[in-house]
C-alpha positions as CSV (number, residue, x, y, z in Angstrom):
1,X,-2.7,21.1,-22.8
2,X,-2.4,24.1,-20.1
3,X,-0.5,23.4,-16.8
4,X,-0.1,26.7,-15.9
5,X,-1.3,26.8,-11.8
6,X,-5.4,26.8,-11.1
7,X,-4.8,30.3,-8.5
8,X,-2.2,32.2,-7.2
9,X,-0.8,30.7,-4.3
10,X,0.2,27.2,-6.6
11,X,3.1,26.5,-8.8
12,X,5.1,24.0,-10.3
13,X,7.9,22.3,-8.6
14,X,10.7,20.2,-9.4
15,X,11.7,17.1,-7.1
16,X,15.2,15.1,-8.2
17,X,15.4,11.8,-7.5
18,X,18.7,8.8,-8.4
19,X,16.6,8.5,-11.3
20,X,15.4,11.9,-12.8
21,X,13.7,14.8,-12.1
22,X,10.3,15.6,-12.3
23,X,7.4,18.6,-11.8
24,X,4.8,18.2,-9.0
25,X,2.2,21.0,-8.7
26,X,2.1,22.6,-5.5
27,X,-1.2,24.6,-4.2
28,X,-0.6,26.4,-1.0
29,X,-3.7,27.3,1.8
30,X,-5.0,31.1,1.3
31,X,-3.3,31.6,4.3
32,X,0.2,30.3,3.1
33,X,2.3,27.8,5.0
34,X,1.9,27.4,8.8
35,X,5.4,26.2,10.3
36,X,4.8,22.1,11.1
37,X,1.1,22.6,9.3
38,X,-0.4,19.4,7.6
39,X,0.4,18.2,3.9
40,X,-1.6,16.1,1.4
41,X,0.5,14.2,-1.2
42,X,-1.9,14.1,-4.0
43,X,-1.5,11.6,-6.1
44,X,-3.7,11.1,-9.6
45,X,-5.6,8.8,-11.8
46,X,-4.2,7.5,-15.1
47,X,-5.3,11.0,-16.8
48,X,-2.1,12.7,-15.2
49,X,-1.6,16.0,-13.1
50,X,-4.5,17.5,-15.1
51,X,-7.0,20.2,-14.5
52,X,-9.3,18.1,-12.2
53,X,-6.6,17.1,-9.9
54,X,-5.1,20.3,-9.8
55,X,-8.7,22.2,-9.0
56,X,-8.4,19.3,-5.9
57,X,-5.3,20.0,-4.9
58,X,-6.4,23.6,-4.4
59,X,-9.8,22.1,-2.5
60,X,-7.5,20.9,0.1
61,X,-5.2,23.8,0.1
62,X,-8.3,26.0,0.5
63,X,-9.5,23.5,3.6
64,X,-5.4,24.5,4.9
65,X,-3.7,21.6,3.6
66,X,-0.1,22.3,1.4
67,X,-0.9,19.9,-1.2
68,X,1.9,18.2,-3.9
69,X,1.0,16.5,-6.4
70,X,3.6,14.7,-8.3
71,X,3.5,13.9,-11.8
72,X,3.9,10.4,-11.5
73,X,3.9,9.6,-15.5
74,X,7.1,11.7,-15.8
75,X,9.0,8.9,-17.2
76,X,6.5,8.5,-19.8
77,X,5.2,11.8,-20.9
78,X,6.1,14.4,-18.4
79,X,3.3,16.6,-17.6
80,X,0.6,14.6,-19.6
81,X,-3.0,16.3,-19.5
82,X,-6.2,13.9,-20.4
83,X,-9.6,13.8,-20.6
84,X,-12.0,11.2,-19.7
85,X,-13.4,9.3,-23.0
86,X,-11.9,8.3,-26.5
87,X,-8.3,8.3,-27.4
88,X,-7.5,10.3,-24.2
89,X,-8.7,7.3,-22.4
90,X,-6.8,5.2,-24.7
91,X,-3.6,6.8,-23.8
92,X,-4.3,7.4,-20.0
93,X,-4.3,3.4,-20.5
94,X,-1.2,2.7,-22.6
95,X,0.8,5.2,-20.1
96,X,-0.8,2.7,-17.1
97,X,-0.1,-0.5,-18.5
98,X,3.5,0.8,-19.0
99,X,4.3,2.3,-15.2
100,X,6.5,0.5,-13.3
101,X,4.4,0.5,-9.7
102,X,7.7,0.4,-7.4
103,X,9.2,3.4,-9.5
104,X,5.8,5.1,-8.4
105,X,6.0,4.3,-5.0
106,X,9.6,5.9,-5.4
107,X,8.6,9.0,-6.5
108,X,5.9,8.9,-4.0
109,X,8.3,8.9,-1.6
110,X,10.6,11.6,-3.0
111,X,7.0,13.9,-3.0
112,X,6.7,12.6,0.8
113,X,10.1,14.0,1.3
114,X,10.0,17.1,-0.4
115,X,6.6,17.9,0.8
116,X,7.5,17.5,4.7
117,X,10.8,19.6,3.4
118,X,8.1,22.1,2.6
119,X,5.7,22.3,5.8
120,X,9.0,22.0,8.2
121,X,9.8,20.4,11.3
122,X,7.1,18.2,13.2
123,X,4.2,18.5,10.3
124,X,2.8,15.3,9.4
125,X,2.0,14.2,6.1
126,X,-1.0,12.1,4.2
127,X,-1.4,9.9,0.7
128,X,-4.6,11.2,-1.1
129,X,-5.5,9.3,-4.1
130,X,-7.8,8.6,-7.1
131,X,-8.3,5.2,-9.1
132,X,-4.4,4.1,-9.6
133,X,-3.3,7.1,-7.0
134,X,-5.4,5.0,-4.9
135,X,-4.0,2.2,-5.0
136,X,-0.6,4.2,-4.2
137,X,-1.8,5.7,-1.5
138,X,-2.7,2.6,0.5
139,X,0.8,1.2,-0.5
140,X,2.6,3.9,0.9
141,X,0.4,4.1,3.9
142,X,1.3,0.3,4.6
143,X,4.9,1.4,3.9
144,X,4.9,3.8,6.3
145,X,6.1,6.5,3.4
146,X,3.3,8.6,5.3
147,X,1.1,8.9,8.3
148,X,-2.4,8.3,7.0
149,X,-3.8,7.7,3.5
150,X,-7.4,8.5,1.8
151,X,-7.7,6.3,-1.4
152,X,-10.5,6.6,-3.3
153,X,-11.5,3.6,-5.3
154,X,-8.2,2.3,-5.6
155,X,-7.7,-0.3,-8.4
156,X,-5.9,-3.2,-7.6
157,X,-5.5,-3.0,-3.5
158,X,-7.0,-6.2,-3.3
159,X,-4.6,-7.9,-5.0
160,X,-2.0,-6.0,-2.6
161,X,-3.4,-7.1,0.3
162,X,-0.8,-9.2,2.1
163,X,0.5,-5.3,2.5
164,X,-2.0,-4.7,5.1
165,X,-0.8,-6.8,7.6
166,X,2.2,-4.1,7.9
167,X,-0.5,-0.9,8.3
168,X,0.0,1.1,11.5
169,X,-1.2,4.5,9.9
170,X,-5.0,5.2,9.8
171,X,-6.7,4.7,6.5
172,X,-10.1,5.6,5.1
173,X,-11.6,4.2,2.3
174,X,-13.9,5.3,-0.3
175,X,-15.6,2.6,-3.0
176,X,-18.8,3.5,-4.9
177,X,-21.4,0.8,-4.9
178,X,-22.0,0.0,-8.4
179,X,-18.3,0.2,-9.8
180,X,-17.9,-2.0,-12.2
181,X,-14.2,-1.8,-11.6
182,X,-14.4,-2.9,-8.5
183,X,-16.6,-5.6,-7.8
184,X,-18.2,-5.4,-4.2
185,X,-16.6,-8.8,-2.9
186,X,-13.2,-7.2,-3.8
187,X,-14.1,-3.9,-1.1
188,X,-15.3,-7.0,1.3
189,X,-12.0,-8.4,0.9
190,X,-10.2,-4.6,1.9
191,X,-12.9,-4.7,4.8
192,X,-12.2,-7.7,6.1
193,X,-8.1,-7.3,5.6
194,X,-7.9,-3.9,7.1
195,X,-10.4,-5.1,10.2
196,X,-9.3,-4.0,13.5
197,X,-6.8,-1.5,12.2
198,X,-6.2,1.7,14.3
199,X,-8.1,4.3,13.0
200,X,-9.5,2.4,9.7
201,X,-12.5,3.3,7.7
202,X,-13.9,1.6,4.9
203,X,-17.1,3.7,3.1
204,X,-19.7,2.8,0.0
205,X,-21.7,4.8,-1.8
206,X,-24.7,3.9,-3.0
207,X,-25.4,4.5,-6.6
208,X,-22.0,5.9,-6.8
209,X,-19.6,4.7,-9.6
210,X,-16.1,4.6,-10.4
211,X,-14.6,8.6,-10.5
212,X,-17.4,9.0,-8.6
213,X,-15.7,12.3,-7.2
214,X,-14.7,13.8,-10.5
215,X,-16.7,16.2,-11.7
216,X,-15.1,16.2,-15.5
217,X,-16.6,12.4,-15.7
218,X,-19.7,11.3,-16.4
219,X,-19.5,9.4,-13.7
220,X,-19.9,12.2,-11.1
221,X,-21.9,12.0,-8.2
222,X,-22.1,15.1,-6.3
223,X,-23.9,13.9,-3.5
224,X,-21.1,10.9,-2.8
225,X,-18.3,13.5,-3.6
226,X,-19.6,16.0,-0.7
227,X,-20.0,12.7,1.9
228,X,-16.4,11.8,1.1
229,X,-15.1,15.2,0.7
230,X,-16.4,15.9,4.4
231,X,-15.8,13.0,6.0
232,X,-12.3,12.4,4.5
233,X,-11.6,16.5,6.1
234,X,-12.5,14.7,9.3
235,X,-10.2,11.8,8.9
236,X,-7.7,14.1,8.3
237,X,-8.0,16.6,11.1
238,X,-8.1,14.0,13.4
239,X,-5.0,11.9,11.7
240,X,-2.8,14.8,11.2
241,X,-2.9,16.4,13.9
């Protein structure tokens, strides 16, 4: 396991909470800090703060984002680092089955915090998420922990959905089309729940799967990755600003 930072300008925070202290990774833009600039809380899939979601924490930095992303297994395994197939996805499933999802949404919160601590004054702050970081990211979104949320493929938000009726942040979704996770009538349900919503996109991909946007997977799809990549850098621009 390395978690030394992916460049320069990122390190390795700490972030106390009631409950404990725990490391989030923190990737800065080339430019460094812009007083009341945007942030991107970052928040992972069930492989942990690992070198995919550190290499996209330093995308968005590079696009002028400050990025955090907290290690949200800390209770766990603190700084946990997993691969894709095999035991590592054997363990990436233990460690989700055993997360507490309000604790999560605490910490969340504590990264909101510490993050708008970081770009000062005035700079507004969005929930970027993968798989169960997804998931997160629409919950604190609907909580108002943030002021605009990109989940991609979030596991589990249709069953979260009487949450959406409380959404007055903009949201955009990303679902690939033949993810067996997430069955198409579940992203119809998001659609239809999230309708009318200021400033609410819902996106499929066609011959896109689950982790779609991770290029460690198999499951990578370069051409969906680039559509969401750009379109979510809209979203954002637009949302933060």
């Amino acid at each position: 396991m390395t978690t030394t930072p992916n460049n320069p300008n990122s390190r390795w925070i700490k972030i106390d909470t009631a409950a404990g202290s725990f490391d989030a990774y923190l990737s800065l833009p080339p430019a460094g800090k812009q007083p009341g600039g945007p942030g991107i809380v970052l928040v992972q899939e069930i492989f942990g703060v690992n070198e995919h979601i550190r290499s996209v924490a330093d995308q968005y930095a590079a696009d002028g984002y400050v990025v955090l992303a907290p290690d949200v297994f800390w209770r766990s395994q603190p700084h946990v680092e997993l691969g894709y197939t095999g035991p590592d996805w054997e363990k990436a499933m233990t460690l989700y089955k055993a997360v507490n999802l309000e604790d999560t949404l605490g910490d969340i919160a504590a990264t909101v915090s510490a993050l708008r601590n970081e770009i000062g004054q005035g700079g507004k702050v969005a929930a970027v998420g993968y798989c169960f970081g997804g998931l997160t990211s629409f919950l604190a979104a609907a909580r108002g922990l943030v002021d605009a949320a990109v989940p991609y493929y979030g596991g589990g938000i249709h069953n979260h959905l009487h949450e959406a009726t409380a959404l007055n942040v903009p949201v955009q979704f990303h679902y690939g089309a033949i993810d067996a996770h997430i069955p198409q009538e579940d992203v119809e349900k998001v659609r239809q729940a999230v309708a009318g919503k200021r400033g609410t996109e819902v996106f499929v991909y066609d011959q896109a799967d689950h982790g779609f946007n991770c290029w460690a997977r198999g499951s990578y799809n370069q051409r969906a990755a680039a559509l969401a990549h750009g379109r979510a850098l809209v979203f954002l621009a637009n949302a933060l600003a």
